[in-house]
C-alpha positions in Angstrom: 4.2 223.3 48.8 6.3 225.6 50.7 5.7 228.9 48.6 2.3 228.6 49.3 2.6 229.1 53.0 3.0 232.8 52.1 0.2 234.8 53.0 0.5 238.1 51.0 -1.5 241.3 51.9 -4.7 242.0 49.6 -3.3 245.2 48.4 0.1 243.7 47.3 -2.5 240.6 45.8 -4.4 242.9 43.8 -0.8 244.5 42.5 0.4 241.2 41.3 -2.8 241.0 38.7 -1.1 240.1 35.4 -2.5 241.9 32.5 -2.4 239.9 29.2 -2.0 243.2 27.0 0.8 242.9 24.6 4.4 245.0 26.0 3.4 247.7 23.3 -0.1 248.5 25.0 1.4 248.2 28.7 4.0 250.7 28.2 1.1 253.5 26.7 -1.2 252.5 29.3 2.2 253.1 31.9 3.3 256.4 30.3 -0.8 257.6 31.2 -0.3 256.5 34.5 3.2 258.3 34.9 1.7 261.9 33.3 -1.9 261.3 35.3 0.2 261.2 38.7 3.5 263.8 38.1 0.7 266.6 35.6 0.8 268.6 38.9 4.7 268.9 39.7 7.0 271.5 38.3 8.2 269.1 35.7 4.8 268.0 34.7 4.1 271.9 34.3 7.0 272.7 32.5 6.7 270.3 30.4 2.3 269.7 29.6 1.7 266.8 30.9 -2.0 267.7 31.0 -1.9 268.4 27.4 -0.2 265.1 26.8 -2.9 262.9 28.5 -5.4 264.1 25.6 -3.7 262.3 23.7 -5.2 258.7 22.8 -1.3 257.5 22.8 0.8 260.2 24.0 4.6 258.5 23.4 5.7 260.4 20.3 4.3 264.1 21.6 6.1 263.2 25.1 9.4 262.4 23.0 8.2 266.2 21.3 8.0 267.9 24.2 10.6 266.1 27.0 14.0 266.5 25.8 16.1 263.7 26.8 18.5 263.4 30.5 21.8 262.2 31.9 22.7 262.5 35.5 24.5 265.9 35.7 21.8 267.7 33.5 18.1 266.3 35.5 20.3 266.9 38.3 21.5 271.0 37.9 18.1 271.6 36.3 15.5 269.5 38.3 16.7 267.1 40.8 19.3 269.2 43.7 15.3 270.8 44.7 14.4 267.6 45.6 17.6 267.3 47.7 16.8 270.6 49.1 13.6 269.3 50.2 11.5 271.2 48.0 8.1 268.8 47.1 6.4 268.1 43.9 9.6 268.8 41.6 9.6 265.5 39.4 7.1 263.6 41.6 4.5 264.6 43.6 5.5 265.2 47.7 8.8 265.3 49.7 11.9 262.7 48.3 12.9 261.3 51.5 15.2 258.9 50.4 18.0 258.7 48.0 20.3 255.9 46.3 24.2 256.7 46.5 24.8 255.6 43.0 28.1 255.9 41.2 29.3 251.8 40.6 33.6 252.8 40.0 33.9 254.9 37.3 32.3 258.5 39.0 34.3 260.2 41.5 31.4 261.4 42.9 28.3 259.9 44.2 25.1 259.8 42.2 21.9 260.7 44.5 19.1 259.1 42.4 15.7 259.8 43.9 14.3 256.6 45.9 9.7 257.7 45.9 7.4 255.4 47.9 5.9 254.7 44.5 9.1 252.5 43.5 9.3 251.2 46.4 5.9 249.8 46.2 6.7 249.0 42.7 9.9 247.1 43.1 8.2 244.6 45.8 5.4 243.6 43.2 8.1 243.1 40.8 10.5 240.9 43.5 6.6 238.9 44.2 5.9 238.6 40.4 9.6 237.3 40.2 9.4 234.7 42.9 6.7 233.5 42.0 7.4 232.3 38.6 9.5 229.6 40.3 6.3 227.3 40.6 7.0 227.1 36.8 11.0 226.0 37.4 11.6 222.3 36.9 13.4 220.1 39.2 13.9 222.4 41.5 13.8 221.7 45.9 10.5 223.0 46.5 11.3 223.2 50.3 14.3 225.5 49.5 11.6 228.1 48.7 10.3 228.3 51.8 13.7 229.1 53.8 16.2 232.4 54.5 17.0 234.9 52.3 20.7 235.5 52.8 20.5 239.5 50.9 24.4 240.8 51.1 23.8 244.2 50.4 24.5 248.1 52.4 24.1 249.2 55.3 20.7 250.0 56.5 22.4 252.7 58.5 21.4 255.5 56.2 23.4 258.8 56.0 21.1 261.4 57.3 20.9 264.6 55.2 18.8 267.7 55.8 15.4 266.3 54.6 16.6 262.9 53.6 18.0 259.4 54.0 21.0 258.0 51.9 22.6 254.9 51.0 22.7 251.8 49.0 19.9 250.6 47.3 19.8 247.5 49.1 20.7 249.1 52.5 17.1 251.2 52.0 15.3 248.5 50.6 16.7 246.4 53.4 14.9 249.0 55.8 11.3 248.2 54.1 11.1 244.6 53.8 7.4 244.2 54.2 6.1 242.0 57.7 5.2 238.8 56.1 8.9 238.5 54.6 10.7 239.4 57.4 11.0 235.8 59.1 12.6 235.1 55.7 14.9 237.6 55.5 18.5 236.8 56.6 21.0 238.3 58.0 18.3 240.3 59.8 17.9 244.0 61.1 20.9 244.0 63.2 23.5 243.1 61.2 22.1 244.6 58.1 22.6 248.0 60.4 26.3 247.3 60.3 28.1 250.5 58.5 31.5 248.1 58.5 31.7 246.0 55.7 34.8 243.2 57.0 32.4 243.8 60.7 29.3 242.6 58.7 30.8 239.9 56.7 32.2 238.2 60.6 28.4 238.8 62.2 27.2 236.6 59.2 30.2 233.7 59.5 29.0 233.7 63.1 25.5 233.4 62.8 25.8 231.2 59.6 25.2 227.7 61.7 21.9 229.6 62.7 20.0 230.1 59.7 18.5 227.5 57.6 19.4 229.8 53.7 17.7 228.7 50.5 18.6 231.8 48.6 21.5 233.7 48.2 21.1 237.0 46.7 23.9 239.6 46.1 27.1 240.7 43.6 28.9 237.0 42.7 32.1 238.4 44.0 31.3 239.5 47.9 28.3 236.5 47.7 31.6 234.2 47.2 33.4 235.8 49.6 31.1 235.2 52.3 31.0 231.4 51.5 34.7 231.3 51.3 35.3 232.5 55.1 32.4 230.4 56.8 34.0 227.1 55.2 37.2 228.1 56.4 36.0 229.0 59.9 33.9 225.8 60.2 36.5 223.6 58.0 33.8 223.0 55.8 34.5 220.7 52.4 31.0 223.0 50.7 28.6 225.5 51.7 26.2 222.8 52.0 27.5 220.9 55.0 26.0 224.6 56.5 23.1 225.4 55.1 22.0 222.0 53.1 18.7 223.4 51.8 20.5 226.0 49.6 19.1 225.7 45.7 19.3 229.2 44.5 21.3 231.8 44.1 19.7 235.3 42.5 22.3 237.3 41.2 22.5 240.5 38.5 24.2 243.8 37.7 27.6 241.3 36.4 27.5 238.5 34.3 28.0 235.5 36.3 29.7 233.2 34.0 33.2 234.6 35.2 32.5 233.4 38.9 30.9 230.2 37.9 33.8 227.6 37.9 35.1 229.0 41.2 31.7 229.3 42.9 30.9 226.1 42.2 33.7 224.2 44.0 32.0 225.6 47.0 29.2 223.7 46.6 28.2 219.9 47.2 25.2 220.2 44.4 23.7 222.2 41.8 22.2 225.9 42.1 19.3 227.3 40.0 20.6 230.5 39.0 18.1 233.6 38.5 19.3 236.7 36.8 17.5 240.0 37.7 18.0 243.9 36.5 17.9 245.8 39.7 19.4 249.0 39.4 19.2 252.1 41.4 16.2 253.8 39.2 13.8 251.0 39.5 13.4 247.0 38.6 13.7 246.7 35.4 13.9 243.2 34.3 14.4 240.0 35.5 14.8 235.9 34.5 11.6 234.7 34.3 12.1 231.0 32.9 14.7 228.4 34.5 16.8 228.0 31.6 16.6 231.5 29.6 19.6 233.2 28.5 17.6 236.6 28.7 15.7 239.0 31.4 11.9 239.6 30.8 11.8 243.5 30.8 9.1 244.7 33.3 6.8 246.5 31.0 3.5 246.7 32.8 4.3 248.4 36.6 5.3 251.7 36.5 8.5 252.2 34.2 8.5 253.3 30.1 11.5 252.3 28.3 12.9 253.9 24.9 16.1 252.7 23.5 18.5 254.9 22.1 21.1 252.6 19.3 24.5 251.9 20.5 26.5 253.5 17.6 28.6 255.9 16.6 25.6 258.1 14.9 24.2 258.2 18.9 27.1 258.2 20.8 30.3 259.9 20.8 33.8 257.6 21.6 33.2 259.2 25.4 30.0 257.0 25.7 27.7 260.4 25.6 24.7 260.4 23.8 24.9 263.1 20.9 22.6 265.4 20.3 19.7 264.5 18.1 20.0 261.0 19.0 17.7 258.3 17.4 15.7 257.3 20.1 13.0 254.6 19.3 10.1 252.7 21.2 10.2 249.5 22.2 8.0 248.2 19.4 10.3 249.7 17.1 13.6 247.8 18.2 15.3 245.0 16.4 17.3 241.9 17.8 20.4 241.3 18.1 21.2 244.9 18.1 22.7 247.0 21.3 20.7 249.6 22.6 21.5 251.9 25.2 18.0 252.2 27.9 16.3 255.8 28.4 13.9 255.7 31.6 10.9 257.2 32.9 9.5 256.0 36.4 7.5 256.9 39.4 10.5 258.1 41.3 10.3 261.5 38.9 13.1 260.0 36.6 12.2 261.2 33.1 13.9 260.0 29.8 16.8 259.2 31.8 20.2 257.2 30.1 21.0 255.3 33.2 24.2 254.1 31.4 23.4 250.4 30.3 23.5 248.9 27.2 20.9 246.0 26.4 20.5 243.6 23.4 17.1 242.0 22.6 16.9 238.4 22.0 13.2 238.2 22.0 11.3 241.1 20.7 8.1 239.8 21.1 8.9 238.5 24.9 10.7 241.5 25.4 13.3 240.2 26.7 16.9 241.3 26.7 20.4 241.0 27.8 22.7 243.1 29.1 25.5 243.9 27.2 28.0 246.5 29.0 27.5 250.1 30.1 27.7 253.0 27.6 31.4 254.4 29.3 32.6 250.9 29.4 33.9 250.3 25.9 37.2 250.6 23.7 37.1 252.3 20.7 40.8 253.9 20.6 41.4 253.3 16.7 37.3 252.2 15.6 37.8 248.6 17.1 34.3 248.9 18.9 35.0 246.5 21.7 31.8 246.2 24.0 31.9 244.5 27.5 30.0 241.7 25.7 33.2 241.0 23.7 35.1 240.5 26.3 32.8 239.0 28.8 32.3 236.0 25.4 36.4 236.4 25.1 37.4 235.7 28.6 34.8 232.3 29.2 35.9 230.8 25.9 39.6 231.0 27.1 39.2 230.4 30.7 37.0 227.2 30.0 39.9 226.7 27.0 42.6 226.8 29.3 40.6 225.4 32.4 41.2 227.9 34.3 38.9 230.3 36.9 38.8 234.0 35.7 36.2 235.9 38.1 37.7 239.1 37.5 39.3 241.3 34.7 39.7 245.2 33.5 40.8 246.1 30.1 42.4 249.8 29.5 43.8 251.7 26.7 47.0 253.0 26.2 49.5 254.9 23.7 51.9 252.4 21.8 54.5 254.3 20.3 52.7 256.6 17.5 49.5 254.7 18.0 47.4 252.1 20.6 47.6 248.7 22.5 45.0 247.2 25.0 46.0 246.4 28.2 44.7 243.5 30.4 44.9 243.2 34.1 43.0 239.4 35.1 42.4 238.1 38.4 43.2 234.2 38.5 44.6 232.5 41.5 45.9 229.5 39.6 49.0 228.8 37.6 48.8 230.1 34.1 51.0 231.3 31.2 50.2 234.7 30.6 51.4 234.8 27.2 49.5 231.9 25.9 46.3 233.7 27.8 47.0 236.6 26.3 47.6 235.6 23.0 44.2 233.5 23.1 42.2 236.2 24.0 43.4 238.6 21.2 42.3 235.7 18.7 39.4 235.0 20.5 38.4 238.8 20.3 39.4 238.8 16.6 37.0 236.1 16.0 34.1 237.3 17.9 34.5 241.3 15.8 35.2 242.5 13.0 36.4 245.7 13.6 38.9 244.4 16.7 40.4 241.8 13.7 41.1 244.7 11.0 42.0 247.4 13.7 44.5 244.4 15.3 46.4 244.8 11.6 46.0 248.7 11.9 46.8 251.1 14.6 46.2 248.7 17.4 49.7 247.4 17.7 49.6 245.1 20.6 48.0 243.3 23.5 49.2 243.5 26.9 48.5 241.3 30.0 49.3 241.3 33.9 48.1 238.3 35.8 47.0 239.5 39.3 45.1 237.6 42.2 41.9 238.4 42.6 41.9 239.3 46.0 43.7 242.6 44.5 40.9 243.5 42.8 39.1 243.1 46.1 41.3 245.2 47.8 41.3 248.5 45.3 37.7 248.2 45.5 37.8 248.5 49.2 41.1 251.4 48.7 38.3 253.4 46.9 35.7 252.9 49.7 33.6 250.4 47.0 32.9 247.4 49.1 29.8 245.4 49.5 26.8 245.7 48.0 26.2 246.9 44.6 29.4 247.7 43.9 31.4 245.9 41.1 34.8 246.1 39.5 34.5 248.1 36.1 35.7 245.7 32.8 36.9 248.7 31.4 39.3 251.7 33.2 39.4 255.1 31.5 40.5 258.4 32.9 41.2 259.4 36.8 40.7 255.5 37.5 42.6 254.6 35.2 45.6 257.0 37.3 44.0 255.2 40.4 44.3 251.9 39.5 48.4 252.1 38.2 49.5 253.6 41.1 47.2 251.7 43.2 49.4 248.5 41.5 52.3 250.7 41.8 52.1 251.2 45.7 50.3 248.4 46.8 47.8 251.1 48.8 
């Protein structure tokens, strides 16, 4: 069997040990770890860490005496040190490296700190992942043993004062471990490539080279990439290249947008694997071939609260209120959306990273994710999430047969009250008012408060056709391509300006 011709150092072996305690006793057991290690730094100080760890189960006096963080506020009070160079502020030593994190609807960039210790911990996550495969059915085992075809940054990190910045994926690119490296595709060179279009025509060209059984990146720029090598080769699928491809790991998006038009570039079937790999740390990922949801990781080195997605928590900005309800994962329910709060071995502490999750499986602990926390409409109280529309948009496009990979939805004044207004990406013929008109009764079925607010002071629906290689192109206008980096669903605000006169312009 092919994925047994890894040899894996003992260190990383002795990591991969699965526990059997139950999610509930993992996360205490990670919360002691977390305290043990950061008591020492000027957060762990501040804050009594030592005085925490005396406690038999120390979650509810560490929500007592943390108070809770978004970006701007760990950053101003805690995090610009670390930038500065300044050790043992959240974590214990020097941060030498830091994500560029802001996906499209900051201006500026996010620097979320990038320790060693996550480092360490996202590879024993990406092993633990991998190898649940051996449980997949009817899979190519010999596909598991080829490339690795990982579209991500630039490993060509901006050098600051103390530190190294980029893209996740262009710093994890930089410490792929030895025994992965003949796996790993497109290799040190290209990966080093700071031009995007530069790197995208290094892979085409070496795409006859490399035997790929994975493909792992965003849907849109992993499509991409397939697109241009069939066209330079005059390919009919990606498989007359690279016939051992099976899988395709993909996360950040939901995928069922890009489906139809991804798969008329191939000759058979891929097993698709969803993951949750954001900038502050690995936090969940598909661990069973047919599963709708991620497994969260709950045992290695990150504790997760949930914070409700409602109006009592949130404010129609997407910030979390003061005096938030902010609960444990034993105390969640399903089917409910929660925004995530983390705290991880990168010095991250009771952070909202912005995502909203539901849980299908309490007991499993697994989730799915549902939008981000600024990525909603609620102009009038119609509550529409990213899940909404995601559900709205596959119903109609399988419907109307038709391939919608990308779409943004904005808000806008109607007269003396609201309407919606759609921009989708489809490269086929369609009638936009029959589109339109099936997604607003599509919505109306899938919520409540869309259906009533529809009768109300939502007025009307609006809806421009585009191709999707404009979507493509604002991304790159806005310096967004590659990568992480994905088109926001909703628009609100200065990118809201951006995009209109972007369409406006042409530039």
């Amino acid at each position: 069997m092919a994925l047994l011709e890894f040899k894996l150092p003992k260190n990383l072996t002795k990591a991969l040990k699965i526990t059997t305690y139950s999610p509930k006793r993992q996360q205490v057991r990670v919360l002691k770890k977390l305290l043990k290690k950061a008591r020492f730094t000027e957060f762990g100080q501040k804050y009594r860490f030592d005085e925490l760890l005396l406690e038999k189960n120390p979650t509810r006096k560490f929500q007592e005496f943390v108070p809770t963080y978004n970006y701007n506020k760990i950053y101003e009070e805690w995090w610009h040190k670390t930038l500065e160079g300044k050790p043992d502020i959240c974590w214990p030593g020097v941060i030498k490296y830091f994500a560029l994190s802001s996906g499209t609807s900051e201006a500026a960039s996010k620097y979320i700190p990038i320790t060693k210790d996550i480092i360490r911990s996202n590879k024993t996550t990406m092993v633990r992942h991998f190898l649940t495969l051996t449980g997949y059915q009817d899979i190519p085992v010999k596909s598991i043993g080829k490339g690795w075809l990982m579209l991500g940054g630039t490993t060509d990190l901006q050098k600051g004062p103390t530190y190294y910045a980029g893209d996740l994926s262009g710093i994890s690119a930089t410490k792929v471990p030895f025994w992965f490296q003949p796996f790993y595709k497109p290799g040190k060179v290209i990966s080093k490539t700071k031009d995007w279009n530069l790197k995208l025509d290094k892979i085409v060209e070496e795409a006859p080279n490399w035997d790929i059984g994975f493909v792992v990146g965003v849907p849109a720029w992993i499509q991409m990439v397939m697109e241009k090598i069939i066209e330079r080769y005059n390919l009919k699928s990606i498989h007359d290249v690279w016939p051992n491809l099976a899988f395709f790991v993909h996360g950040g998006v939901a995928f069922e947008p890009y489906k139809k038009g991804f798969e008329r570039l191939l000759a058979k079937p891929l097993t698709y694997i969803e993951t949750y790999l954001a900038s502050e740390g690995f936090i969940a990922y598909q661990d069973k071939q047919y599963n709708k949801g991620m497994r969260l990781v709950t045992g290695n080195n990150i504790f997760f609260e949930f914070v409700p997605f409602d109006d009592q928590n949130f404010d129609s900005d997407g910030n979390m209120v003061p005096g938030a309800r902010v609960l444990l994962l034993s105390e969640v329910e399903e089917g409910k959306d929660y925004a995530i709060l983390l705290s991880t071995n990168a010095g991250t502490w009771r952070y909202l990273i912005g995502d909203t999750v539901r849980f299908l499986d309490k007991q499993r602990a697994e989730i799915v994710i549902t939008g981000r926390t600024k990525h909603f409409l609620s102009l009038v109280g119609e509550h529409l999430s990213v899940d909404n529309m995601n559900k709205a948009v596959n119903l109609v496009a399988k419907e109307l047969n038709l391939s919608i990979p990308e779409y943004t939805v904005a808000g806008e004044p109607h007269g003396s009250f609201f309407a919606h207004h759609w921009y989708v990406a489809c490269d086929e013929h369609v009638d936009k008012a029959l589109l339109c008109r099936r997604i607003d009764e599509t919505l109306k079925d899938l919520n409540d408060d869309y259906a009533v607010e529809r009768d109300s002071a939502l007025k009307d629906v609006f809806l421009d056709v585009l191709p999707e290689g404009k979507f493509m192109e604002f991304l790159k206008h806005k310096g967004k391509v590659g990568g992480q980096h994905k088109f926001p669903r909703v628009l609100k605000g200065k990118l809201l300006q951006e995009w209109r006169e972007f369409l406006k312009t042409g530039a």
